[in-house]
C-alpha positions in Angstrom: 151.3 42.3 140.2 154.0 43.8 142.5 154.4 47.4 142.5 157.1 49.7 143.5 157.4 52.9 145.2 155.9 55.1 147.2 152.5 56.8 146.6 152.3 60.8 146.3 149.0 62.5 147.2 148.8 65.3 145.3 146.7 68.1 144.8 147.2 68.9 141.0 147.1 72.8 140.4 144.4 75.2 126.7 141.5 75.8 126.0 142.6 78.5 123.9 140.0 79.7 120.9 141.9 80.4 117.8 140.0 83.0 116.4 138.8 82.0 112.7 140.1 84.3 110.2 137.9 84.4 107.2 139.3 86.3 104.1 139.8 85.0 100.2 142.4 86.3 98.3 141.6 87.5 94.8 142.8 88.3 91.8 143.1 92.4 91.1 140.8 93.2 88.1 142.6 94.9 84.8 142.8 98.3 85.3 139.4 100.0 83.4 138.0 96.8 83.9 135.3 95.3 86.9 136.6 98.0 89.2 134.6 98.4 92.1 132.9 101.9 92.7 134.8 103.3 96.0 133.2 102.9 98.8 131.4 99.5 97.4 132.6 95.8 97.2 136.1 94.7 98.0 138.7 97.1 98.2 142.3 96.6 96.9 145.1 96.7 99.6 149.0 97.6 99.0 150.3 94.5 97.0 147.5 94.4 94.3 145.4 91.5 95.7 141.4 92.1 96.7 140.2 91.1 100.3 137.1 89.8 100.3 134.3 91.1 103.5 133.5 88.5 105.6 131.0 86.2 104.5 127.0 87.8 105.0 125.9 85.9 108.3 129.5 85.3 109.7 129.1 84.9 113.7 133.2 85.8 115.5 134.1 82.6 117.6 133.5 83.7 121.5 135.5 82.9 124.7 133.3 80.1 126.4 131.9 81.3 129.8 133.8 80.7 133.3 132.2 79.1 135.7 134.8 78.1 138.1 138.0 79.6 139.8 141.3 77.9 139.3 141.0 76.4 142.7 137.7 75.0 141.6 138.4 73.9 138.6 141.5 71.8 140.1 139.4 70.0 142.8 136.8 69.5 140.5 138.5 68.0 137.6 142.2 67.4 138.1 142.4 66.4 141.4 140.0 63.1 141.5 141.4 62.4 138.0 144.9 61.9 139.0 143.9 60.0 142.0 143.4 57.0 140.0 146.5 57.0 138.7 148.6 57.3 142.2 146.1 54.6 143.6 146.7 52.4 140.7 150.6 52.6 141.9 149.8 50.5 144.9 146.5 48.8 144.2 145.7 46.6 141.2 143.3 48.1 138.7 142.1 44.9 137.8 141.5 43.9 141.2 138.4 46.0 142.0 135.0 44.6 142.5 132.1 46.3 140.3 130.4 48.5 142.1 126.5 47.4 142.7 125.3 49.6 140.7 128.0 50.2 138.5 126.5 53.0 135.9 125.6 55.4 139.3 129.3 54.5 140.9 131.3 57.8 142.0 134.6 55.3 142.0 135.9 55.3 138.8 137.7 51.6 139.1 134.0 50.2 140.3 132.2 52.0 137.4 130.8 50.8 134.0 134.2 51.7 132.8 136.3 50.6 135.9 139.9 48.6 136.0 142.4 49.6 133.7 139.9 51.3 131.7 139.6 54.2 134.3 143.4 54.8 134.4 142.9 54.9 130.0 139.9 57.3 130.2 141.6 59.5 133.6 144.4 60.2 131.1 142.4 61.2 128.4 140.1 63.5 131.2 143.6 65.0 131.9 144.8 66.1 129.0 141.9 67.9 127.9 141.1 69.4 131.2 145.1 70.6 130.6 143.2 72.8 128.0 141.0 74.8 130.5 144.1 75.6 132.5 144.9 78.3 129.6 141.3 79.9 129.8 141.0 83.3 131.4 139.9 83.3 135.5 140.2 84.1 138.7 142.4 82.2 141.5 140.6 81.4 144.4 141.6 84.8 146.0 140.2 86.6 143.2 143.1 87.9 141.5 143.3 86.9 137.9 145.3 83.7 137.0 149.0 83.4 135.2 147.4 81.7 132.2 149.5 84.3 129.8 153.2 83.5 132.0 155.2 81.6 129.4 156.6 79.0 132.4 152.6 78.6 133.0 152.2 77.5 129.6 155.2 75.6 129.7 154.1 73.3 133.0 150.1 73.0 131.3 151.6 71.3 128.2 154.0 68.9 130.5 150.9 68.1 132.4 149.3 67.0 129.4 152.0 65.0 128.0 152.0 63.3 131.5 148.5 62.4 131.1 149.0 61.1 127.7 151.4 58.9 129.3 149.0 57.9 132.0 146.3 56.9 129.2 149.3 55.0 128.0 149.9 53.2 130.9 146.3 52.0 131.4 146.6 50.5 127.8 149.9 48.7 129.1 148.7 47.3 132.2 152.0 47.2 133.2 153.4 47.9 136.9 156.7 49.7 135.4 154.4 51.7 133.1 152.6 52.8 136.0 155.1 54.2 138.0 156.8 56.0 135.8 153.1 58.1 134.5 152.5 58.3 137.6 156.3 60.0 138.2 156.0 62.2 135.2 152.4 63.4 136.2 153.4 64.3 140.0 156.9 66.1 138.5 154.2 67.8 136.1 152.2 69.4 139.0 155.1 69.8 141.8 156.8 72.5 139.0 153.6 74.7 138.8 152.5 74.3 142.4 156.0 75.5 143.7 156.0 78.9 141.8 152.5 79.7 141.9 150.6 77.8 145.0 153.3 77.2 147.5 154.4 80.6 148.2 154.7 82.7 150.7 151.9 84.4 152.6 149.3 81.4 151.5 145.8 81.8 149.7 146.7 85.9 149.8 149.7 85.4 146.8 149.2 82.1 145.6 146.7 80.9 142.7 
């Protein structure tokens, strides 16, 4: 397999809880007839249709807890995941010997699941680590991160159509495929990173 193109090492810079909304409409009783004492059972809002309370033993749908700053979170997960996809722009995915112990391997391409089945899995990683990019935190500086900016929310969902295409490409096994996930995926990143991590003043203003 030839490939083409040069290789971009790249740092890449919603997991967003719809709260559940429980509440069944129902039909407004005759007047005279199976009305509710006030004060007791559901109550009959502007319209003439009955909300019913939340169900007895109803638990509210919580945030999950942050471990990690955005900095953190990028190194942790982002960052080796789209590594196999810019080194599967110069180096065959097929090519790699399993590792010895293949189940304990920190390579992904010499793993139990290495080859072109790491770039399919490294795309799937991606796009649902896009997720936690939308989760309340701190940037490494302390200061909270954009996750509310609209252009934020914009550049998280490009990211994880980028990875889509990566997982894509790793079910194509095609050189051509590659390089233009790989393009997508770096475009992805470079748009975020040069608003909010390549600014002026360094770790101070960026996140």
């Amino acid at each position: 397999m030839v490939y083409r193109g040069v290789r971009r090492v790249l740092v890449i810079a919603i997991l967003v809880l719809a709260p559940a909304y429980i509440g069944l409409a129902a039909a407004q009783a005759p007047a005279g007839r199976g009305a509710a004492p006030a004060g007791r059972g559901a109550s009959t809002p502007p319209g003439g249709r009955a909300s019913t309370p939340p169900a007895a033993g109803a638990v509210a749908p919580q945030q999950p807890r942050v471990y990690a700053n955005m900095l953190q979170l990028m190194r942790g997960t982002l960052y080796p995941q789209s590594n196999v996809i810019f080194t599967a722009q110069v180096e065959d995915p097929a090519s790699f010997k399993p590792a010895a112990h293949q189940s304990t391997s920190s390579d992904p391409f010499t793993s139990a699941y290495g080859g072109w089945e790491a770039v399919e899995n490294s795309g799937m990683a991606m796009a649902e680590t896009a997720s936690l990019l939308l989760v309340a935190r701190p940037c490494s500086n302390g200061k909270p991160a954009p996750v509310q900016n609209a252009d934020w929310q914009m550049w998280v969902q490009e990211l994880r159509e980028a990875a889509l295409g990566v997982n894509k490409a790793g079910q194509a096994k095609n050189d051509d495929v590659v390089l233009e996930a790989a393009d997508k995926l770096a475009t992805a990143c470079l748009h975020c990173h040069a608003k909010y991590r390549n600014v002026p003043g360094g770790v101070p203003n960026r996140c």
